[in-house]
C-alpha positions as CSV (number, residue, x, y, z in Angstrom):
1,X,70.5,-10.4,-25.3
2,X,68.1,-10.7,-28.3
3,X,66.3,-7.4,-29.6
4,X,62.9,-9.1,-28.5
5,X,64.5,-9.4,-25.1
6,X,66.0,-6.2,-24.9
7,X,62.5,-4.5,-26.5
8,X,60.7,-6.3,-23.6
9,X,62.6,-5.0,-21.0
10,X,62.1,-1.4,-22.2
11,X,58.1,-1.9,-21.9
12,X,58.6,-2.9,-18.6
13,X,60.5,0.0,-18.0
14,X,57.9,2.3,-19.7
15,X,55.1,0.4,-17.3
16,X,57.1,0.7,-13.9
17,X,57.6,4.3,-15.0
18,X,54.2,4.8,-16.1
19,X,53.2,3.5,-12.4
20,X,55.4,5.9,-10.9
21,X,54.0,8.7,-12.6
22,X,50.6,7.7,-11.1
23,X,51.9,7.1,-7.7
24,X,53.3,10.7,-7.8
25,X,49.7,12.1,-8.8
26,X,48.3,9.6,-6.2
27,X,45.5,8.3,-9.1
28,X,44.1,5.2,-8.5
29,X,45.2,1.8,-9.6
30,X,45.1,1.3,-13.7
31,X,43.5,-1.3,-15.4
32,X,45.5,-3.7,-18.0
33,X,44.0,-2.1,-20.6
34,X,44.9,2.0,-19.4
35,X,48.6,0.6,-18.9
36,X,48.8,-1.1,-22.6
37,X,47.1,2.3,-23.9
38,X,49.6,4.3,-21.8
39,X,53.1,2.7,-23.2
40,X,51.5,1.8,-26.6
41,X,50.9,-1.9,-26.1
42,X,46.9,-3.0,-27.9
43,X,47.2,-6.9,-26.9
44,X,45.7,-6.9,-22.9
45,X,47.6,-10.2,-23.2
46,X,51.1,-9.2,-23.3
47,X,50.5,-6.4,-20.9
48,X,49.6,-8.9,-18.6
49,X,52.8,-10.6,-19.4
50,X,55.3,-7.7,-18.8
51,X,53.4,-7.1,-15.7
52,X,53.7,-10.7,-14.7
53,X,57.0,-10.5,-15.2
54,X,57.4,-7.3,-13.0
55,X,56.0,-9.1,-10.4
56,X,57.9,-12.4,-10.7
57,X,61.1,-9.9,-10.7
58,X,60.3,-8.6,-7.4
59,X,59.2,-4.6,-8.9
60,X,55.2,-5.0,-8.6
61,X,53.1,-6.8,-6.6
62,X,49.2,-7.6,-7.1
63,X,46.2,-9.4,-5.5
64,X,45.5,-12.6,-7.8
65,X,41.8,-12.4,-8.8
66,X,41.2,-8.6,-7.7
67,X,40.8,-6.1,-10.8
68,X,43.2,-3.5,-11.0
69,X,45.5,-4.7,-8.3
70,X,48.4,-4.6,-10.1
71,X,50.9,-1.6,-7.8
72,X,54.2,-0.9,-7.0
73,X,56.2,-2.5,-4.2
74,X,55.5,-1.1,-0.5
75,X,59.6,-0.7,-1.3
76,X,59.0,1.3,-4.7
77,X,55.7,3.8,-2.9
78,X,58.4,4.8,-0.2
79,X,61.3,5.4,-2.8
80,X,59.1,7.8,-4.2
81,X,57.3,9.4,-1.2
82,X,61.2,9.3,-0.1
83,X,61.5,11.3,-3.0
84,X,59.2,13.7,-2.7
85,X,59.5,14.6,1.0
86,X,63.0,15.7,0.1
87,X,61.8,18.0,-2.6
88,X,59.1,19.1,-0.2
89,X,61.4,19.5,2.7
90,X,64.2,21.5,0.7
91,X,61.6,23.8,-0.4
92,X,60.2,24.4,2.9
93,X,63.9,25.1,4.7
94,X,64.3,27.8,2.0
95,X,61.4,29.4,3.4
96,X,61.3,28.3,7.1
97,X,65.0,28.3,8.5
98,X,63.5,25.9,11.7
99,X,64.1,22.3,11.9
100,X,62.1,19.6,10.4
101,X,60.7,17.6,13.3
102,X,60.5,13.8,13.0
103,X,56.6,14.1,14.0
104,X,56.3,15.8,11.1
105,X,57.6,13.3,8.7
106,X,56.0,10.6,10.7
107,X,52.6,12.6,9.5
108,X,53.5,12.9,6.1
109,X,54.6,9.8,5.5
110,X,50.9,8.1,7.0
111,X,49.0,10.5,4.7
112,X,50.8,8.6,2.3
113,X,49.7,5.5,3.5
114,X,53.8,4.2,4.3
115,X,53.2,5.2,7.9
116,X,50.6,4.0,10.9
C-alpha cells in the first residue's frame, strides 16, 4: 500500500467516525462541507471522493441528487443503537433488578427509527 493510499483510508476512517459521532447525538445529516471542516479536509471535492468511496465500499449510503444525504448504513445506525441499548440496559439492571421486556426494546429501537 502507498502512503497516499494508506492516508486516504484514514480520512475515511475519521469521516465514518465522525458520522457515528453524529448518529450517537442524533444531529441531522452534515453537509460536504461540515464533514471536510470536521476531519480537516478544505477541497469539497475530495470529500465527496472519500465519501464516494464509502459508499461504493458498502459503509454509507446516500440519495443521488438530494443535499445532505450522505448517512450510515441501516446496518451501521443499528450497530450503534445496538450499542447503546446495551449501555442503557446495563445501567438500568443496576438499578432495576426486573427483566428487560422485548416490548421494551421493540420501543426503543422505533424511537430510533430501526424499528416499525
Amino acid at each position: 500500500m502507498t502512503p497516499q493510499m494508506v492516508q486516504g483510508e484514514a480520512v475515511r476512517r475519521r469521516i465514518l467516525a465522525y458520522f457515528e459521532e453524529r448518529e450517537t447525538k442524533r444531529l441531522p445529516l452534515p453537509s460536504i462541507r461540515e464533514i471536510g471542516m470536521a476531519v480537516g479536509l478544505s477541497s469539497s471535492s475530495t470529500v465527496l471522493t472519500h465519501l464516494r468511496r464509502l459508499a461504493e465500499s458498502g459503509e454509507l449510503e446516500f440519495d443521488p441528487g438530494k443535499a445532505r444525504s450522505y448517512r450510515l448504513t441501516q446496518g451501521r445506525r443499528f450497530a450503534i443503537a445496538m450499542r447503546e441499548f446495551t449501555g442503557w440496559r446495563q445501567r438500568w439492571l443496576s438499578t432495576n433488578p426486573e427483566y428487560v421486556e422485548v416490548s421494551a426494546f421493540t420501543a426503543w429501537l422505533a424511537s430510533r427509527g430501526l424499528a416499525s
